[in-house]
GUZAZA-532360 format. One line per 2 residues: for each residue x, y, z of C-alpha. Coordinates in steps of 0.1 Angstrom, whole numbers, plus 2048, in hexadecimal, padded with zeros to 3 digits. Example, Ala and Ser with C-alpha at 12.3 -4.5 7.8 and 13.67 -1.06 7.14 Angstrom:
BEGIN
87B 7D3 84E  889 7F5 847
//
This chain:
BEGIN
C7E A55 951  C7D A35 964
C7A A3A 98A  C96 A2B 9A3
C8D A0F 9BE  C92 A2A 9D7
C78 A41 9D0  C5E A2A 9C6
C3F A25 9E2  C39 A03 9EF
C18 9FA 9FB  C19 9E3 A19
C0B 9BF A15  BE7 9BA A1F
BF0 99C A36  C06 9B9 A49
BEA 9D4 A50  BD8 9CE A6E
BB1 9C8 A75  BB3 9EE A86
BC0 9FD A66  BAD 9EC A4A
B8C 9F8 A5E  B9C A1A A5C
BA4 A19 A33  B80 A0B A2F
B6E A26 A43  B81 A3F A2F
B84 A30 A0A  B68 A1D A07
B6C A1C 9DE  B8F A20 9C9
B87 A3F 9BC  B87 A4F 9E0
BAC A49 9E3  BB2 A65 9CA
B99 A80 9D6  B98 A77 9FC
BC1 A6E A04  BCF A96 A07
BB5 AA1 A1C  BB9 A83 A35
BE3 A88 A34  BDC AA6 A3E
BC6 A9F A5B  BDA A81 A67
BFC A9B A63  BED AB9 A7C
BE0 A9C A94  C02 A92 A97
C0F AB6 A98  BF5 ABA AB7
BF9 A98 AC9  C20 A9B ACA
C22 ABF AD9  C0A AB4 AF1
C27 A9C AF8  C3F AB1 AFC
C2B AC9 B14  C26 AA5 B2D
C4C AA0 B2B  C54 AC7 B36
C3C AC0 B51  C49 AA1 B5B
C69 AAD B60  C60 AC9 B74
C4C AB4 B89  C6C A9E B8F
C82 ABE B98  C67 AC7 BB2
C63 AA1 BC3  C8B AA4 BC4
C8E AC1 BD5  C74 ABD BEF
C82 A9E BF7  CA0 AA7 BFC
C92 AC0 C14  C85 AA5 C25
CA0 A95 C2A  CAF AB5 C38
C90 AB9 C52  C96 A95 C5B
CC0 A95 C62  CB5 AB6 C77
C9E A9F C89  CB7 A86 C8D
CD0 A98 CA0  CB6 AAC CB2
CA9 A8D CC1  CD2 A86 CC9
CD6 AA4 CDD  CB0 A9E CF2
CC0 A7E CF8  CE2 A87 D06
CCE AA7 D1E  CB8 A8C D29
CD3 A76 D33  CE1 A92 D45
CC3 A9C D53  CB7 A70 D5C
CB6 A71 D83  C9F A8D D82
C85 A7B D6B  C87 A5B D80
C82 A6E DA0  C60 A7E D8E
C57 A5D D85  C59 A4B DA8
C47 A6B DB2  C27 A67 D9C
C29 A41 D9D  C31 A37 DC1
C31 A4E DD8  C11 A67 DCC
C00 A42 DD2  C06 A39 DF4
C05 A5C DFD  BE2 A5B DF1
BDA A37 E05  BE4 A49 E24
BCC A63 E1F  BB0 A4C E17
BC1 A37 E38  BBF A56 E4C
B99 A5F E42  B90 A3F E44
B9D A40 E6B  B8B A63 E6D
B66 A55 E61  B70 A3B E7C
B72 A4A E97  B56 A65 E8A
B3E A45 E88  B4F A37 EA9
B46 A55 EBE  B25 A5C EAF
B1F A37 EB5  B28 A3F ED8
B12 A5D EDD  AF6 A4D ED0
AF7 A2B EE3  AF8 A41 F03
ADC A52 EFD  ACC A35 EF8
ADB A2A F17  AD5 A4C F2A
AB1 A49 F1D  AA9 A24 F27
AB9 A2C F48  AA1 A49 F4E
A85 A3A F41  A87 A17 F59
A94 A28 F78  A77 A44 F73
A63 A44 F98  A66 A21 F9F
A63 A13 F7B  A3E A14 F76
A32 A29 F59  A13 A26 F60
A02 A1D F83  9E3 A0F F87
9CC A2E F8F  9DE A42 F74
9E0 A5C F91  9FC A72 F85
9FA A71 F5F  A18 A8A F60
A30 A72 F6F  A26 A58 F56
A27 A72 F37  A4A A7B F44
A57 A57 F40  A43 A53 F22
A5A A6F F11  A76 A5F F22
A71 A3A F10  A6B A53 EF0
A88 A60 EF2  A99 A3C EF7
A84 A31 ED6  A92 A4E EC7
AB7 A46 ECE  AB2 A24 EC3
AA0 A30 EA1  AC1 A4B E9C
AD9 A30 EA4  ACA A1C E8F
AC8 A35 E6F  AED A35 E7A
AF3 A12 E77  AE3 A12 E55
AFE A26 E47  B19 A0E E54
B0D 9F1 E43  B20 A01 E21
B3E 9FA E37  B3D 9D6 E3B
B64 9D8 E4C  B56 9E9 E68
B43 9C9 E75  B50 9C9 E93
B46 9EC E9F  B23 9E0 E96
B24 9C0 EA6  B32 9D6 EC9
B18 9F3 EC3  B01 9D6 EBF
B07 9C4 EDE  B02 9E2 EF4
AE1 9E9 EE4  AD4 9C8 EEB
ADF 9CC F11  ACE 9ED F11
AAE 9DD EFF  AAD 9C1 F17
AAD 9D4 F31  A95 9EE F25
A7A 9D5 F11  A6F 9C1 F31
A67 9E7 F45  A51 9F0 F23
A3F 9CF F28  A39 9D5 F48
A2D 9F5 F47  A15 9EB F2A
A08 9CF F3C  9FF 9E2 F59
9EF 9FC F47  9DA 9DE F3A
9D3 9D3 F5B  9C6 9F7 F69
9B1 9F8 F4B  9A2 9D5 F54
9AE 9BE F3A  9AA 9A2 F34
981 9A4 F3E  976 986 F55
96A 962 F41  956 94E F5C
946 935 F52  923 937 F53
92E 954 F3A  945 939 F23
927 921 F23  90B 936 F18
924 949 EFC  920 96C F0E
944 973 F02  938 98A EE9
927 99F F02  940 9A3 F1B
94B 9CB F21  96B 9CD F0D
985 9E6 F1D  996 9F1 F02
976 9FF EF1  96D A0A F18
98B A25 F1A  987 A49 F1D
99A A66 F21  9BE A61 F2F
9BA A3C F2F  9B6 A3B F0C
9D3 A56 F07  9ED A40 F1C
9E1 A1E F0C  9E6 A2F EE8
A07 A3F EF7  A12 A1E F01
A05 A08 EE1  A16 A22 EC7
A3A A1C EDE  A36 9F9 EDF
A2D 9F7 EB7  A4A A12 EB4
A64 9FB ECC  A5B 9DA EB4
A5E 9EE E94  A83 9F7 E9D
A8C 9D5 EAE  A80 9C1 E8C
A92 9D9 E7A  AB3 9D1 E8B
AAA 9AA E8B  AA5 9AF E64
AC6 9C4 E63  AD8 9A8 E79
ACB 98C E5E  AD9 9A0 E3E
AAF 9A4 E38  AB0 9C8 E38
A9C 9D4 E18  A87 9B4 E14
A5F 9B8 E19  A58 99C E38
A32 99D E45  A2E 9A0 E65
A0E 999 E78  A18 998 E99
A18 9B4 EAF  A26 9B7 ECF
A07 9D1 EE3  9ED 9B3 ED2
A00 996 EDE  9FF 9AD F01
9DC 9AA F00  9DA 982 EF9
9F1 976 F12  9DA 97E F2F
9BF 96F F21  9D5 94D F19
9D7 949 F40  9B2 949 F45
9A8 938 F20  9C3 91D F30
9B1 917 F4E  991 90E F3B
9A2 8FA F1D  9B0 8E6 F3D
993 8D5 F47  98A 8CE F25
9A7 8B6 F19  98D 89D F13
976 8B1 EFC  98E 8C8 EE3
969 8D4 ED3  968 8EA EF3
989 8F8 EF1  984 8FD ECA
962 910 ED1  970 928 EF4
98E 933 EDD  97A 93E EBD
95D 94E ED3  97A 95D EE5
98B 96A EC7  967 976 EB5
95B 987 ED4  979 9A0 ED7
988 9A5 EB4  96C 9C1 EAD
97C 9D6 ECD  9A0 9CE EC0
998 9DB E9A  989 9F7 EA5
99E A02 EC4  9C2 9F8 EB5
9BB 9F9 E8E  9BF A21 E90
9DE A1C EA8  9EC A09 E93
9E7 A1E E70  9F5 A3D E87
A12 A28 E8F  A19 A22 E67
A1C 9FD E6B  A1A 9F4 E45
A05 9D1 E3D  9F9 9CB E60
9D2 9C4 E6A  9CB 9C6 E92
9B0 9AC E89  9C7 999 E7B
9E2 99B E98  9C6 995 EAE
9B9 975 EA1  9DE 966 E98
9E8 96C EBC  9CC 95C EC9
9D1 93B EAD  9F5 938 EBD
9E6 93A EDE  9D0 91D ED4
9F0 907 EC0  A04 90D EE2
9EF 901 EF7  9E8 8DC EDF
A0D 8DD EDB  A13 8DB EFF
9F4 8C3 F13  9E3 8B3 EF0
9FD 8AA ED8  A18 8A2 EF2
9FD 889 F00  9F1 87A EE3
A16 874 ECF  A21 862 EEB
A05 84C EF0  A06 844 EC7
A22 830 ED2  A0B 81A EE6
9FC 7FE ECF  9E1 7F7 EE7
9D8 822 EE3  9DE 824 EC2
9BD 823 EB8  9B1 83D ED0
9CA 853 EC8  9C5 853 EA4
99E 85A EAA  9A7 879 EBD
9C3 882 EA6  9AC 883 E8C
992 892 EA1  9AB 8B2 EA7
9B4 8B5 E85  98F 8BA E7A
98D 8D3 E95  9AF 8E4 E8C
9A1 8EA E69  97D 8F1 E6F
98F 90C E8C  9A8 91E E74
98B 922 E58  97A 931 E70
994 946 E7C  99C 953 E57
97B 959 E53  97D 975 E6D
99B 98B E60  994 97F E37
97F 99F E32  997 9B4 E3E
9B9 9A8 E37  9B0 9A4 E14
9B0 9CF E11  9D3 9CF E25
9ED 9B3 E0F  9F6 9AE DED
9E6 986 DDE  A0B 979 DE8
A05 98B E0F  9E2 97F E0B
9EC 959 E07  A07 957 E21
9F8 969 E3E  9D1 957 E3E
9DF 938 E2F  9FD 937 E46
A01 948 E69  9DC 944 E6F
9DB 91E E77  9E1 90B E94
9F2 8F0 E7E  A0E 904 E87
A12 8EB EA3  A1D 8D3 E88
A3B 8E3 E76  A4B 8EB E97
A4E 8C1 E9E  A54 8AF E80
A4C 88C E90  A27 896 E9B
A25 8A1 E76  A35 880 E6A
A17 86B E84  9FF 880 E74
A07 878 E51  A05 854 E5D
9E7 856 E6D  9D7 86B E50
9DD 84F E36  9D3 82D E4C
9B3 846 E4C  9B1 849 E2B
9BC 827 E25  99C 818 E36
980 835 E2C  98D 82A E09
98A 800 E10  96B 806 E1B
95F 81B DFC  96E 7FE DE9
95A 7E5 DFA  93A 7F4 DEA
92A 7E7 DD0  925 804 DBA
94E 80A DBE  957 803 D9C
934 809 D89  92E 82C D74
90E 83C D74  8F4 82D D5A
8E0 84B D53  905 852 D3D
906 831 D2F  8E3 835 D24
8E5 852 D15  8FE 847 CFC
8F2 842 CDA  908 82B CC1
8FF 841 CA5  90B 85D CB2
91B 87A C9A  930 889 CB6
944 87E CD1  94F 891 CF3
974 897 CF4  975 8B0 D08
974 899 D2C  970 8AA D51
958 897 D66  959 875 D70
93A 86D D5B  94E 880 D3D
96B 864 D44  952 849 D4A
966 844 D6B  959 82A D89
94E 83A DAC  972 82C DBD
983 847 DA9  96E 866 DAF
972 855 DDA  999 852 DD1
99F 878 DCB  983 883 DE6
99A 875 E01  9BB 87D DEF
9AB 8A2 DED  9A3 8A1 E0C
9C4 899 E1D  9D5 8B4 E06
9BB 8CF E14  9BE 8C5 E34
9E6 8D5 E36  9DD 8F3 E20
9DE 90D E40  9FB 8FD E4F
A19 91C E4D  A36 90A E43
A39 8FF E1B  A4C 8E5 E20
A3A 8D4 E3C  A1D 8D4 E26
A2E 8C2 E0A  A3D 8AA E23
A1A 8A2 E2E  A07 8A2 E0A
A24 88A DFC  A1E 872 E1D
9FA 870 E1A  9E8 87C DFB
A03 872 DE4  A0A 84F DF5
9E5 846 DF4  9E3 84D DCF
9FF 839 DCE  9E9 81D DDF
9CC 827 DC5  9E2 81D DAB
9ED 800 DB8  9C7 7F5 DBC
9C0 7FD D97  9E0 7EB D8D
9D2 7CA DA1  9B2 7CA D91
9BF 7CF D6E  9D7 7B1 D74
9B9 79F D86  9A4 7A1 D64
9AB 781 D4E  9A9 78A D2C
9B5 771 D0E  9B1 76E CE6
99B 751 CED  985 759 D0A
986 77F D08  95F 784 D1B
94B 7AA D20  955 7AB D47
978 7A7 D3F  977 7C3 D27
961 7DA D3E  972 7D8 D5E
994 7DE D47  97E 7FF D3B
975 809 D5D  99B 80C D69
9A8 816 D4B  98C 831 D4E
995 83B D76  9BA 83A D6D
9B3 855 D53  999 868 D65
9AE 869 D82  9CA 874 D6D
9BD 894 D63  9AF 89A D89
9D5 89C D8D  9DE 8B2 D72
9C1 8C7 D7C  9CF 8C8 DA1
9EE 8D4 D92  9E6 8F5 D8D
9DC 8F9 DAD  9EE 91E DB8
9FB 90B DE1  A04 8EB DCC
A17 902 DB3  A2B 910 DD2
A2F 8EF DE2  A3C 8E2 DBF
A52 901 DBD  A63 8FF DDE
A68 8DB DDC  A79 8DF DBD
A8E 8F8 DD0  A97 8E3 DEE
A9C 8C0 DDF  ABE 8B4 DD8
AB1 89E DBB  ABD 8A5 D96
A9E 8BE D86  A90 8AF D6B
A96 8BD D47  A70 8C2 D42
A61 8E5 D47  A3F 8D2 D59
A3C 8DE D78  A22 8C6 D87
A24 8BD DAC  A11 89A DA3
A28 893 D83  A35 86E D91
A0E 868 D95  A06 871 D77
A1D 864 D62  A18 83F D74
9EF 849 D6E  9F5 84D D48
A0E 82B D48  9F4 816 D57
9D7 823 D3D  9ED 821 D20
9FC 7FA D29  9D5 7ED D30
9C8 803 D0E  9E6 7F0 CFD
9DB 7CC D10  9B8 7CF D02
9C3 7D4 CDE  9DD 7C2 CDF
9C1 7A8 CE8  9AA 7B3 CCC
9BC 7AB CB2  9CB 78A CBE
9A8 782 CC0  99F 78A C9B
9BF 777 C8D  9B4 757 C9C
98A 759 C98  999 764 C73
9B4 746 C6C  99F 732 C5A
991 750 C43  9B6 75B C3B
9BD 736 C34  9A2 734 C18
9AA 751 C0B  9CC 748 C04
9C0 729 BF1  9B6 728 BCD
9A0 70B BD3  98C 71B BEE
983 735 BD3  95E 737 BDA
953 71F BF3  941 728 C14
931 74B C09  912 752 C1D
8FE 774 C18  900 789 C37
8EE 7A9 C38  90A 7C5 C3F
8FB 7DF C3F  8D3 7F0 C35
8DE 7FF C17  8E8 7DF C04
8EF 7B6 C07  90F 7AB C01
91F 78A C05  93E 787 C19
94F 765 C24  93E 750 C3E
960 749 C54  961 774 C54
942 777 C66  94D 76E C88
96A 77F C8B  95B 7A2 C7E
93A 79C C98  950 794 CB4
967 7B4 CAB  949 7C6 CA8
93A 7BB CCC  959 7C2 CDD
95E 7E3 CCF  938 7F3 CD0
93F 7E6 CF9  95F 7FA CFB
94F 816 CF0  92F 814 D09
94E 80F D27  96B 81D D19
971 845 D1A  971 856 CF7
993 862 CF9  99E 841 CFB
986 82E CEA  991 842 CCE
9B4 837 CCE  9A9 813 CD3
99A 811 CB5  9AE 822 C9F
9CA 80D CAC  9B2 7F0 CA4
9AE 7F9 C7D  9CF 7FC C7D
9D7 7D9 C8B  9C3 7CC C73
9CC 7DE C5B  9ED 7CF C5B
9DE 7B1 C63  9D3 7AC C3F
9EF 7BD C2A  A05 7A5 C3C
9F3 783 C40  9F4 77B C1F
9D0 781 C13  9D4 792 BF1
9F4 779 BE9  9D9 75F BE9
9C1 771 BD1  9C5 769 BAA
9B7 787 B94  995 778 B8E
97A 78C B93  962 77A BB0
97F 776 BBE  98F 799 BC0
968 7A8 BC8  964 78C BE4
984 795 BF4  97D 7BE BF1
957 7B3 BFD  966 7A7 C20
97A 7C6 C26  960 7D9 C21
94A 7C4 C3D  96B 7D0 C55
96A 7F1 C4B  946 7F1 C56
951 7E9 C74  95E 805 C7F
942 818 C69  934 829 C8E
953 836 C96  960 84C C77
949 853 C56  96B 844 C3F
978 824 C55  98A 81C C32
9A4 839 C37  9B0 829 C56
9B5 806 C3D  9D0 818 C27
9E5 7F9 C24  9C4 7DF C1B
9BA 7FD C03  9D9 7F7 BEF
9D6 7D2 BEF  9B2 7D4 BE2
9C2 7EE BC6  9DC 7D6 BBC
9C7 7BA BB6  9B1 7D0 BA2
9CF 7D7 B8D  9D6 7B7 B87
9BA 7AE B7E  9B6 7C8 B62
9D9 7BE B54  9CB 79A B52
//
């Protein structure tokens, strides 16, 4: 039976089955016979797959309908929830419409009214602390008042008489200026408070006002009463003098270490209230001045300077009739001073501990009081004198001989005067304390920073001073020589050189500079005790630092004095070029050395502070840093002079050596053996000769005279020179590759290296440009 079209299987086209399904057929009929034996099983397989693949279908299709249903019906809740919303949010709106005056009244309530109702309160309490503060104010200042009253109209106003006969009369109006100290200490506790209320000003300035008519009135009657308590005790003891003259002061009974009993008791009564009344009236000054907080040290005391001012009266009389010999004056005060200061530590040391006075010495009190004594008394019938005769031109020079004469006392006097209190005060301040009070308020330059135009003739007469000591050092003639015992013991084959320079030997310096800083140091020593910072930089820039100035100046003149030319460049020249060069430099580091001085530090500091002159970007802080820049200047412009000179001199003593080199003709005419060196002969060019020996001179000189530091630059900055002295004269253009030549030309440069042979062990490697020549021609050479 022949089969129909219809039922007759097709195979698909191989071109039409994919890459997928041919790797499928292959994997599971590998040969033709496995399509017969391996085709019903696989049907079968492939027909439950599909059985199991489209249920699974079906059951993702029931579920995603079901999930639909759900998403539709909880939206549409939502949509219920959210029109509910809606027109609950309708209704609020129309209540709160109804209910709008109600909401704005709440509103001005919380936002207007609840505000200035609450400023009114803070108005009102602020009133109430007001008049609190006014009326305790009040009480206090009239007990202060009340007290003071008591205290000053006590019996006739004398605490204490002169017989001490009823010591209950003067304890009574001791309790009474207690109880005014008191009032003043609660007032002022008081007054503390009120300076969180800076709007309150002027109740302070009022409350303050009436305590300074109360103090006024009430400091003058303490005085007094202290002063005649000193009196009854016999104070000050006499000074005759016989007793002055033959330096008895020491030996004279000293009161204060003479009291007993109730003598003692009232003088300690009446020290402690004194120390107790200045304690609260610099607290109030330092409250006045916004200082309040800040650690100030004070050395004076009121009950010391007590004790000094009747002695001034009597030291006066003697320091009267000795106008025309200041020694004396110099000598009564610091016998004065030494004789009593034992009595005053150990009598008011102890008072003064009890008392809690922080920081303060009663030797140190003492002896201060007793220096301004001194500085009043030069102020007023010495200084006055003298200033107004500097004007004179005929008295000139006899004032400036005593001027000078009192300044060598003034120092000599407040050295001595530290030296009293040093051991002492040391224990009681902190370095910066230490510094301020025995460099500063113990000096009678004081006299100086309270008139600026005595310290402005001193300056003046300080440097004419200077000025002529250092002429007349400059007159000598040793002024510009260095010791020869250095020079001597310099070796030219020496393996090591000193770099590390200090002394003036070290720099190789002349006597004129070591004379230059002696007086410069001088002058700045001379203003280190004076108390006021900027009077000492005032004076130090008008006299120290104007006669370095003057120094320079000096150097500069005999630098430009010195004659020093290519052609007639002579030893002299170069060693008095050495000898400045060398001062400059050793001066220099004097300077820097200065520097770090800790008072010229300050001075540097608060000049810095004070001057209205840009700062300078860089972070040296030196107070000579004009000086030594100009210093380093000079040095470097003379160093530069000298080599510059050097090699000038080379080029023309070597003009007619490049000249034959250059020449092919020339090639090997005027050779003369010289004898370079002990290890071996070599011939070098007779025209070379002179100008290596006279390098050689000049530079073996320079390093006798010159200072190492610098010598070493010089001659490294010679080699150098040279070096492009031969790469770019045109030597090695001249040279054809032949080889006498070639080894005459490399034979010379080796003579120059040996030049600077004592100086470095490889003078080649500072020839790297004559190097490469020399390896150029040798190249050629070899290619020829």
């Amino acid at each position: 039976m022949e089969a129909t079209p219809s039922s007759t299987l097709s195979l698909p086209k191989p071109i039409d089955i994919s890459s997928d399904q041919l790797r499928f057929l292959n994997h599971h009929f590998p040969a033709q016979e496995d399509v017969l034996h391996k085709a019903p099983p696989l049907l079968a397989a492939l027909r439950s797959q599909y059985s199991d693949l489209n249920s699974h279908l079906q059951a993702l299709q029931t579920t995603l309908t079901q999930r639909t249903v759900s998403w539709i019906r909880l939206s549409s809740l939502a949509k219920t929830a959210l029109h509910n919303l809606h027109i609950s949010l309708q209704n609020l709106s129309l209540l709160t419409s109804q209910c709008g005056s109600g909401l704005k009244k709440l509103q001005r309530v919380l936002y207007t009214e609840l505000p200035q109702l609450a400023r009114e309160v803070l108005r009102i309490e602020t009133i109430r602390s007001y008049l609190e503060t006014t009326l305790q104010l009040e009480a206090r200042v009239g007990d202060l008042e009340d007290a003071v009253f008591c205290f000053v109209n006590f019996r006739g106003g004398k605490m204490f008489s002169g017989m001490l006969s009823n010591s209950s009369d003067a304890g009574t109006k001791h309790e009474k200026l207690l109880q005014a100290i008191k009032a003043l200490n609660d007032l002022e506790v008081l007054v503390d408070v009120m300076k969180l209320r800076p709007q309150w000003h002027h109740l302070l300035t009022s409350v303050d006002g009436r305590v300074d008519k109360t103090l006024a009135i009430l400091r003058p009657q303490v005085f007094a009463d202290h002063r005649s308590l000193l009196a009854s005790l016999g104070w000050p003891p006499k000074l005759s003098t016989s007793q002055i003259e033959s330096e008895k002061i020491s030996g004279l009974p000293n009161p204060l270490v003479l009291m007993q009993g109730e003598k003692r008791k009232s003088y300690s009564n009446s020290f402690l209230a004194l120390c107790a009344l200045q304690h609260l009236q610099t607290r109030r000054e330092k409250r006045q001045l916004n200082l309040l907080g800040q650690e100030v040290c004070m050395i004076q005391l009121w009950a010391i300077d007590e004790l000094v001012s009747p002695i001034a009266s009597r030291l006066e009389y003697h320091f009267s009739k000795w106008i025309d010999q200041p020694e004396l004056i110099f000598a009564l005060a610091h016998k004065t001073t030494r004789g009593f200061i034992a009595g005053v530590d150990d009598v008011l040391q102890p008072l003064i501990d009890k008392a809690r006075l922080v920081n303060y010495s009663a030797k140190e009190a003492w002896v201060v009081a007793m220096v301004q004594l001194l500085s009043e008394f030069l102020a007023k019938r010495i200084f006055t004198d003298l200033a107004e005769r500097y004007t004179d031109k005929q008295m000139k020079s006899e004032v400036i001989e005593l001027w000078l004469h009192l300044v060598d006392l003034i120092v000599l006097f407040d050295k001595q005067m530290q030296s009293l209190v040093s051991s002492d005060v040391t224990l009681f301040l902190t370095e910066s304390e230490r510094v301020e009070s025995l460099s500063g308020s113990i000096s009678a330059l004081m006299v100086f920073c309270k008139r600026p135009d005595w310290l402005k003739i001193w300056g003046k007469i300080e440097f004419k001073n200077a000025c002529r000591k250092f002429k007349t050092d400059l007159k000598s003639e040793r002024a510009w020589l260095v010791d020869e015992k250095h020079q001597d013991a310099l070796q030219l084959d020496t393996e090591f050189e000193q770099f590390l320079l200090s002394t003036r030997e070290d720099y190789r310096a002349p006597l004129i500079a070591e004379s230059a800083l002696r007086i410069a140091w001088e002058m700045v020593e001379k203003c280190q005790t004076m108390p006021s910072t900027l009077a000492r930089i005032q004076f130090v820039r008008s006299t120290a630092v104007r006669f370095l100035w003057y120094f320079f100046k000096v150097l500069l003149l005999r630098c430009k004095e010195t004659e020093i030319y290519p052609d007639n460049l002579d030893d002299d020249a170069l060693v008095r070029l050495s000898g400045s060069v060398n001062a400059a430099k050793y001066v220099e580091s004097k300077l820097r050395q200065w520097s770090d001085d800790v008072n010229l530090l300050e001075m540097k500091v608060a000049e810095n502070d004070t001057s209205d002159r840009e700062k300078d970007d860089s972070n040296e802080i030196s107070f000579f840093r004009e000086e030594i820049k100009s210093l380093s200047e000079l040095a470097t412009n003379w160093l530069l002079e000298i080599i510059s000179v050097l090699l000038r001199q080379f080029e023309t003593l070597s003009w007619e050596y490049v000249q034959k080199v250059k020449h092919y003709d020339q090639q090997l005419e005027g050779l003369t053996p010289v004898e370079v060196s002990a290890a071996m002969d070599i011939i070098i060019s007779v025209d070379f000769v002179e100008p290596l020996d006279v390098l050689r001179s000049h530079l073996m000189l320079l390093r006798m005279r010159l200072n190492p530091k610098d010598f070493l630059d010089l001659w490294r900055s010679v080699s150098e020179g040279l070096d492009h002295f031969v790469s770019y004269s045109g030597i090695g253009c001249g040279i054809q590759p032949f080889d006498n030549r070639i080894k005459h030309f490399e034979t010379d440069m080796q003579a120059l290296f040996s030049v600077f042979q004592p100086f470095c062990v490889r003078p080649e490697a500072f020839f790297p440009r004559t190097i490469e020549t020399i390896k150029l021609l040798k190249m050629n050479k070899g290619r020829r």
